[in-house]
DRENFIMI-109858 format. One record per atom (N, C-alpha, C): residue in one letter; x, y, z negated. Coordinates in steps of 0.02 Angstrom, whole numbers, plus 50000, padded with zeros to 5 digits. Example, Ala and Ser with C-alpha at 12.3 -4.5 7.8 and 13.67 -1.06 7.14 Angstrom:
BEGIN
A506604971649610;A506154977549610;A506604983549610;S506424988849646;S506844994749643;S506455000249606;
//
This chain:
BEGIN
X518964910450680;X518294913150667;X518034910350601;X517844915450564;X517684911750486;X516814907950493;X516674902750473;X516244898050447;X515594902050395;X515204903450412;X514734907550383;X513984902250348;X513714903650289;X513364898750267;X512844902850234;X512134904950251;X511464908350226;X511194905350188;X511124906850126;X510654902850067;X509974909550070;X509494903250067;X509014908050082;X508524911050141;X508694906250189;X508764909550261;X508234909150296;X507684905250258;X507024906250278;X506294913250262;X506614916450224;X506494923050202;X506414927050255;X506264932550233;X506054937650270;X506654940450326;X507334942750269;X507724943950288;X508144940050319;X508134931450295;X508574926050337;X508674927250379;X507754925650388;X507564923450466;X507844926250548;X508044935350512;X508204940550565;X509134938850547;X509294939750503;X509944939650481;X510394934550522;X510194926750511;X510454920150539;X510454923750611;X510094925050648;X509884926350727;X510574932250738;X510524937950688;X511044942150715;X511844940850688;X511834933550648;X512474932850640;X512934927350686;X512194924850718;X512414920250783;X512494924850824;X512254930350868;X512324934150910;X513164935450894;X513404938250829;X513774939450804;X514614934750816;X514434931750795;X514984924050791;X515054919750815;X514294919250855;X514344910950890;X513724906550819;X513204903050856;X512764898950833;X513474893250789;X513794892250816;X514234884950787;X514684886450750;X514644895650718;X514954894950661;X514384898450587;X513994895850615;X513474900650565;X513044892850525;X512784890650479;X512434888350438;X511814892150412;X511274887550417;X510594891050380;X510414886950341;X510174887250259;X510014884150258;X509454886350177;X509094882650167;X508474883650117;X508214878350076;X507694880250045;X507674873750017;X506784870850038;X506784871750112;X506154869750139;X506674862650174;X506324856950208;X506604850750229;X506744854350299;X506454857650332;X506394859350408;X506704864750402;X506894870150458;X507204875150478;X507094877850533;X506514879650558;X506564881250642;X507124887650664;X507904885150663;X508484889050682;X508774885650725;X509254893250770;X509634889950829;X510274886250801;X510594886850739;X511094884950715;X510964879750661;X511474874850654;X511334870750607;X511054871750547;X510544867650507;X510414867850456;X510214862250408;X510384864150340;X510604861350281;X509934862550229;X509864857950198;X509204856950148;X509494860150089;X509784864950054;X510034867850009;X509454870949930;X509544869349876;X509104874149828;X509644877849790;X509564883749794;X509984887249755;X510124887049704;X509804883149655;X510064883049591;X510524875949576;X510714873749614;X511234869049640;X511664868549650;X512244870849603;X512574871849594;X513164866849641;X513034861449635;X513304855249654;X513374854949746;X512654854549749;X512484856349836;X512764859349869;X512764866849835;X512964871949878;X513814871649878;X514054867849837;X514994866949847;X515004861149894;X514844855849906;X514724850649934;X514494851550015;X513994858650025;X513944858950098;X514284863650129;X514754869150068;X515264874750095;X515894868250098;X516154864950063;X516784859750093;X516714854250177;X515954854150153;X515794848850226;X515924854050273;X515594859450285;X515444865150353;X516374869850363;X516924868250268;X517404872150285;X516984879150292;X516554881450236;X516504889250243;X516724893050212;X516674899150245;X517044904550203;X516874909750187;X516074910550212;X515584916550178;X515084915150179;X514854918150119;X514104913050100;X513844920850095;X513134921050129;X512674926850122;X512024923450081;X511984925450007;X511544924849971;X511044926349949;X510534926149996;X509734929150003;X509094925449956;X509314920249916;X508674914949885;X508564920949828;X507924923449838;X507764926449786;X506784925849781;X506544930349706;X505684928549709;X505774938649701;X505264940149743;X505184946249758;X504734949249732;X504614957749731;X504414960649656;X503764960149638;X503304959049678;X502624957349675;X502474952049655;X502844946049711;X502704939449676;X503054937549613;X503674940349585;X503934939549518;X503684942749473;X503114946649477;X502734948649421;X502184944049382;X502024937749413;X501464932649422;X502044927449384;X502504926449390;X502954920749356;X503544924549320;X503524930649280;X504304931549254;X505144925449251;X504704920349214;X505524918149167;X505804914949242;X505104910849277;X505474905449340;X505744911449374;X505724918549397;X505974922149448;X506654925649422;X506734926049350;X507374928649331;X507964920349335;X507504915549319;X507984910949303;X508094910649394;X507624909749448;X507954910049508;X508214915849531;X508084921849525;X508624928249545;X509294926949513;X509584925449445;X510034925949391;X510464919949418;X510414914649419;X510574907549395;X510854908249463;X510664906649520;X510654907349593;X511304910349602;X511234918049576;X512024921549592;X512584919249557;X512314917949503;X513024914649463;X513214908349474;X512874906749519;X513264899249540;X513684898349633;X513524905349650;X513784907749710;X514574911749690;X514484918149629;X515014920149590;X515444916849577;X515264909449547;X515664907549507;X515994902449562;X515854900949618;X516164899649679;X516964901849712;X516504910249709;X517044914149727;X517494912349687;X517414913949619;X518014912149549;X518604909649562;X518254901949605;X518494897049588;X518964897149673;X518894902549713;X519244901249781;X518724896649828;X518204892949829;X517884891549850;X517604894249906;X517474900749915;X517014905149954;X517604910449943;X517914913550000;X518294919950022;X517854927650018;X517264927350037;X516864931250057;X516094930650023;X515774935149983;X515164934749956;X514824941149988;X514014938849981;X513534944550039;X512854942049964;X512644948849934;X512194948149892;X511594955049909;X510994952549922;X510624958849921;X510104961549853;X510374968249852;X510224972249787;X509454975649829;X509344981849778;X508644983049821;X508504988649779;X508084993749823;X507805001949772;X507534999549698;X507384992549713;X506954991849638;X507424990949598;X507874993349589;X508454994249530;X508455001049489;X507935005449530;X507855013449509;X507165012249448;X506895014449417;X506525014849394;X506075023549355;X505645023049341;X505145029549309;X505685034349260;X506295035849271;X506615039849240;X507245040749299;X507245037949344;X507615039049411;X507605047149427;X507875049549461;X507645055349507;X507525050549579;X506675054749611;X506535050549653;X506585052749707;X506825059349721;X506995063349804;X507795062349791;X507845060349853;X508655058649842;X509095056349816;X508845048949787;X509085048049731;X509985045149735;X510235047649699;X511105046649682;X511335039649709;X511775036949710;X512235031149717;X512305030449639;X512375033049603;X512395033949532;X511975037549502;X511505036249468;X511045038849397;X510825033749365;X510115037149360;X509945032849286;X509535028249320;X509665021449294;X509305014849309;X509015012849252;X508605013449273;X507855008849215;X507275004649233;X507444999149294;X506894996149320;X506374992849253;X505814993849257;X505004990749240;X504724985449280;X505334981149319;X504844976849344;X505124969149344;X505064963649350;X505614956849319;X505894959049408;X505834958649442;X506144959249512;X506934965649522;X506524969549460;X507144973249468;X507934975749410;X507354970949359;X507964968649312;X508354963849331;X508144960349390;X508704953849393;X509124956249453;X508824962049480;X509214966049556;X509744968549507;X509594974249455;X510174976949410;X510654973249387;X510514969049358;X510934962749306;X511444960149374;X511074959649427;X511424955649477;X511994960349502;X511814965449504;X512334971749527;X512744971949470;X512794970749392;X513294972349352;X513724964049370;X513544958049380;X513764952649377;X514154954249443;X513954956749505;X514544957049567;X515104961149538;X514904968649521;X515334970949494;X515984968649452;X515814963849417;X516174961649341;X516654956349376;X516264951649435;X516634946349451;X517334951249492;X517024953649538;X517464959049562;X518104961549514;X518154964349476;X518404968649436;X518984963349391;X518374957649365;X518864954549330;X519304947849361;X518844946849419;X519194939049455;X519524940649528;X519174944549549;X519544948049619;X519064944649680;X518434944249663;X517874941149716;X517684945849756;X517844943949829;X517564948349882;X517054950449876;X516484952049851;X515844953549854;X515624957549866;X515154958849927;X514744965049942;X513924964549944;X513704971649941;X512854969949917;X512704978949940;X512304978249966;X511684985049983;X511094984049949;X510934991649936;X510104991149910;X509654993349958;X509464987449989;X508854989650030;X508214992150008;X508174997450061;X507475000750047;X506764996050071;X506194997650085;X505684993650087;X506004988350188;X506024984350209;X506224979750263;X505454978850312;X505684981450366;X505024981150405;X505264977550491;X505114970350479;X505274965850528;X504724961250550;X504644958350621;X504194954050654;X504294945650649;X504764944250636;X504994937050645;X504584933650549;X504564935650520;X504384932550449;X503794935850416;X503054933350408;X502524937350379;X502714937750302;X502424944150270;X502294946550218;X502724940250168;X503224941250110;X503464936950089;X503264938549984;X502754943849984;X502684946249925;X502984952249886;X503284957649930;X503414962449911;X503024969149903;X503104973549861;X502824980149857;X502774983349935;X503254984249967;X503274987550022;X502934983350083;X502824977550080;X502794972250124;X501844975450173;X501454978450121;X501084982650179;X501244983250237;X501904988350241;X502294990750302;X502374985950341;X502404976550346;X502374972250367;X501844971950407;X501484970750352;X500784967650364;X500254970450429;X500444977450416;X500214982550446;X500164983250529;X500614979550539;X500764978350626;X500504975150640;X500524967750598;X500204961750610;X499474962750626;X499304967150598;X498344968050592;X498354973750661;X498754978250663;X498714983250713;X499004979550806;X499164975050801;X499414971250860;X498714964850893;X498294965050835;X497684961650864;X497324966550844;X497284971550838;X496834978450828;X496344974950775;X496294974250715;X496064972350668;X496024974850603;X495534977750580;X495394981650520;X495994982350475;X496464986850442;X496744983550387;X496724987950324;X496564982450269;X496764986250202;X497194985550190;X497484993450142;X498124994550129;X498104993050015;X498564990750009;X498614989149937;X499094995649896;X499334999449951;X499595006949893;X498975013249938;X499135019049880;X498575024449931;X499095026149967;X498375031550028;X498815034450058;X499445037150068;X499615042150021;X500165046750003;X500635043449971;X500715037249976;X501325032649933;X502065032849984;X502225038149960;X502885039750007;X503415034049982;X503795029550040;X504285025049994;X504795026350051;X505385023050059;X506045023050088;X505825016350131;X505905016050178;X505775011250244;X506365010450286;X506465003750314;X506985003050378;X506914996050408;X506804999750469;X506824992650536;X507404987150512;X507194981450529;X507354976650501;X508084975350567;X508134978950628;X508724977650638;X509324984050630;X509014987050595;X509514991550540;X509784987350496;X509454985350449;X509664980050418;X510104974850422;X509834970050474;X510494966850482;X510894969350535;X511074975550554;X511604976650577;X512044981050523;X511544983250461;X512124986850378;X512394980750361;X512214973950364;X512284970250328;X512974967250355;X513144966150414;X513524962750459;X514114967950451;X513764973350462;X514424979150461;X514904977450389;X514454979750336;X514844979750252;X515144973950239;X514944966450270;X515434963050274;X515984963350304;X515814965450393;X516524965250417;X516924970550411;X516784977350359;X517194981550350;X518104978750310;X518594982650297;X519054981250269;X518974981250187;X519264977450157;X519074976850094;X519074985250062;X519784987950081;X519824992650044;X519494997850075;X518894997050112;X518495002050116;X517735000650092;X517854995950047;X517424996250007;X517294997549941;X517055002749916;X517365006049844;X516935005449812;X516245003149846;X515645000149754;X515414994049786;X515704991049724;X515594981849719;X514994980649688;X514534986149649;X513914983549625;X513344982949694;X513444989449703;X512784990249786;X512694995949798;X512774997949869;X512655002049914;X512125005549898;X511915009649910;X511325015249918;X511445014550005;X510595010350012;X510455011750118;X509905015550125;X509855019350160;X509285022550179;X509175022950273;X508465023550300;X508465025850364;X507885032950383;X507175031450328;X506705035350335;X506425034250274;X505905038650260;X505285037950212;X504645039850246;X504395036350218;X503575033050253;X503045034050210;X502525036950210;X501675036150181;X501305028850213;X500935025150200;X500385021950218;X500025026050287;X500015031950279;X499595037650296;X499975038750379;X500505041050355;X501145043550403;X501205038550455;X501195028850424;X501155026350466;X500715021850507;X500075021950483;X499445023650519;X499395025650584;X499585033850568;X499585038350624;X500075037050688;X500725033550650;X501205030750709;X500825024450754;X500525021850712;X500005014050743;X499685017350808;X499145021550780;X498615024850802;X499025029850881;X499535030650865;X499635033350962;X499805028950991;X499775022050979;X499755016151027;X499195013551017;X498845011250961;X498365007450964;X497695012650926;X497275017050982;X496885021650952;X496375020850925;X496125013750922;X495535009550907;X495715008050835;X496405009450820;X496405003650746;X496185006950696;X495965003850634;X495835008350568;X495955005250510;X496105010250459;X496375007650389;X495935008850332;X495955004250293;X495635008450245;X496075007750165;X495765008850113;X496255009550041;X496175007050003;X496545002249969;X496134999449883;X496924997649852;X497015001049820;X497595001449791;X497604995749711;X498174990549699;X498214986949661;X498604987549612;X498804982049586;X499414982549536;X499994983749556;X500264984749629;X500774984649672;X500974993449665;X500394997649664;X500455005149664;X500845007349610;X500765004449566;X501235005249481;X501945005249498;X502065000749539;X502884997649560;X502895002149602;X502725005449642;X502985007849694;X503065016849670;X502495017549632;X502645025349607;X503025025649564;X503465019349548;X504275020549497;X504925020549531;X504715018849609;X505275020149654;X505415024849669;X505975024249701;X506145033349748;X505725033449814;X505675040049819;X505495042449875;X505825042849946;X506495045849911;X506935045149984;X507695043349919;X508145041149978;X508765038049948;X509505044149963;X509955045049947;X510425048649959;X510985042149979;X511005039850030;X511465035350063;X512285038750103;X512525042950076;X513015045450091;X513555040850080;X513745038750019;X514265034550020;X514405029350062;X514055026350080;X513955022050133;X513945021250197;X513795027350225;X514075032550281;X514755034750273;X514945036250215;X515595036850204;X516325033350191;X515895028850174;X516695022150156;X516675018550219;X516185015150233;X516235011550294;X515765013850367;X515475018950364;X515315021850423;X514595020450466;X514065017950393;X513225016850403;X513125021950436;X512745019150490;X512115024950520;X511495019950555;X510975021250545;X510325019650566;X510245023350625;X509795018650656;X509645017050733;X508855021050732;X508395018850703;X507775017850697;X507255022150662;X506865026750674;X506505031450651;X505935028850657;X505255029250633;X504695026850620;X504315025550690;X504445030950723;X503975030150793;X504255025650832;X504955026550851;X505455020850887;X505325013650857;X505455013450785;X505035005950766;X504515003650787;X503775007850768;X503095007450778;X503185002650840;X503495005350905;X503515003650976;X503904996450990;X504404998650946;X504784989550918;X504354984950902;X504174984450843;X503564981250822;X503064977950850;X502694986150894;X502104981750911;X502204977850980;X502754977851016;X503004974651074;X503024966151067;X503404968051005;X504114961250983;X503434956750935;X502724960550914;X502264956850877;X501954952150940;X501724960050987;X501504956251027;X501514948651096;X502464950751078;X502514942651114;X502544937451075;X502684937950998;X502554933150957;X502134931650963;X501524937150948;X500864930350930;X500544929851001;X500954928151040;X500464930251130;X499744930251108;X499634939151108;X498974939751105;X498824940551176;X497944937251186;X498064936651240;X497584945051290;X497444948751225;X497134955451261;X497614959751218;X498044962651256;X498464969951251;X498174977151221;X498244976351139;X497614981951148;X498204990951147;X498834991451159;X499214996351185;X499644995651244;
//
């Protein structure tokens, strides 16, 4: 059973990820680890900072691992507030995981890419596995750059590496972590104690959405597929649905009929009307055999269940 090691794992996506790779493997072959001192995980964990080059070889020889899933990243909202520190941690981070692989160190690499690699000259209904990339945002120049660096290591060193571009991630276990899409988060949270919420894109801000255990079950899959059915080493195109603010409101609202939204749209609306609308995820369905579980209403019901035993509220308002 291979030795698995999460950089990053206190994140949004860790947090669900670690949980379904123990389900997966067994808690005692999985590693979490971040660069907070604490960890509230069922599997061991390691005080790690990703730009540590040193660390992170030092706790893959101690643990004997052999796939490192590399999640430490600053996300597109909050990397608009600090450019150079979020490229030097998106950039620096992977190349010291890459250069791992290089070296035989790590058998297996797991990097997540993301829609914000498309940018305002994209086509945004359906957009290709291939066109034109022009991200406008520091979050998604370092997603691109990061996708030519898997690629290259790939190509020229022979590094296992796989990576999906996730669409906007809509999960209960980790609040709002600073993303464009992260509304879609937030949104439950306020609708599960029936509590006013403002929304930071307008209504009609159609984006690409997926339940967060879509996610880590694309993620688990594209690793454990066969190498040679994996034919793009930069990143996947994932898709499950596309979503309005508006659209999912209305999904809230047939469980919780009391709740209400209202609008004030920020600097976040700029980023999000340079994304796609919906994704063309065929290849990915096609090499290794993606399919999504989860449609907006089936979530909604996920959500507000899995919110509501989190935060034991103690009046049920669906």
């Amino acid at each position: 059973m291979n030795k698995i090691l999460v950089i990053g794992a206190a994140g949004q996506l860790g947090s669900e990820l670690v949980t379904g790779l123990c389900n997966t493997y067994g808690k005692e072959n999985v590693i979490a680890s971040d660069i907070h001192e604490k960890g509230d995980f069922e599997c061991a964990y390691e005080l790690v900072n990703a730009l540590d080059p040193v660390r992170i070889e030092n706790v893959i020889q101690e643990h004997d691992i052999d796939e490192v899933y590399h999640l430490a990243a600053i996300l597109s909202a909050k990397a608009e507030s600090n450019p150079l520190a979020s490229w030097y941690l998106n950039m620096d981070s992977l190349l010291n995981v890459l250069e791992l692989g290089r070296r035989k160190i790590i058998k297996k690499i797991y990097w997540p890419s993301s829609i914000a690699v498309f940018g305002p000259s994209t086509p945004r209904i359906s957009t290709p596995q291939s066109t034109v990339m022009d991200p406008n945002t520091v979050y998604g120049i370092s997603k691109l750059a990061g996708e030519r660096w898997c690629e290259y290591y790939n190509e020229k060193h022979g590094v296992d590496v796989r990576s999906l571009r996730y669409p906007g991630l809509i999960g209960y276990k980790h609040a709002p972590g600073g993303g464009t899409t992260d509304y879609a988060v937030d949104i439950y949270f306020h609708a599960v104690k029936n509590k006013p919420f403002e929304c930071f894109l307008s209504p009609e801000t159609k984006l690409p959405m997926m339940c967060m255990d879509d996610a880590v079950k694309a993620t688990i899959d594209v690793m454990q597929a066969p190498s040679d059915r994996i034919k793009i080493r930069s990143s996947y195109n994932l898709a499950a649905f596309s979503v309005t603010p508006d659209s999912m409101f209305n999904s809230i609202k047939k469980k919780v009929p009391d709740f209400s939204i209202s609008y004030k749209p920020d600097f976040r609306q700029a980023i999000a009307n340079s994304w796609p609308v919906s994704i063309d995820d065929s290849q990915a369905r096609k090499d290794w055999g993606w399919k999504h579980a989860f449609d907006l209403d089936k979530m909604t019901g996920a959500m507000l269940d899995a919110l509501h035993a989190k935060l034991n509220t103690s009046d049920r308002v669906f």
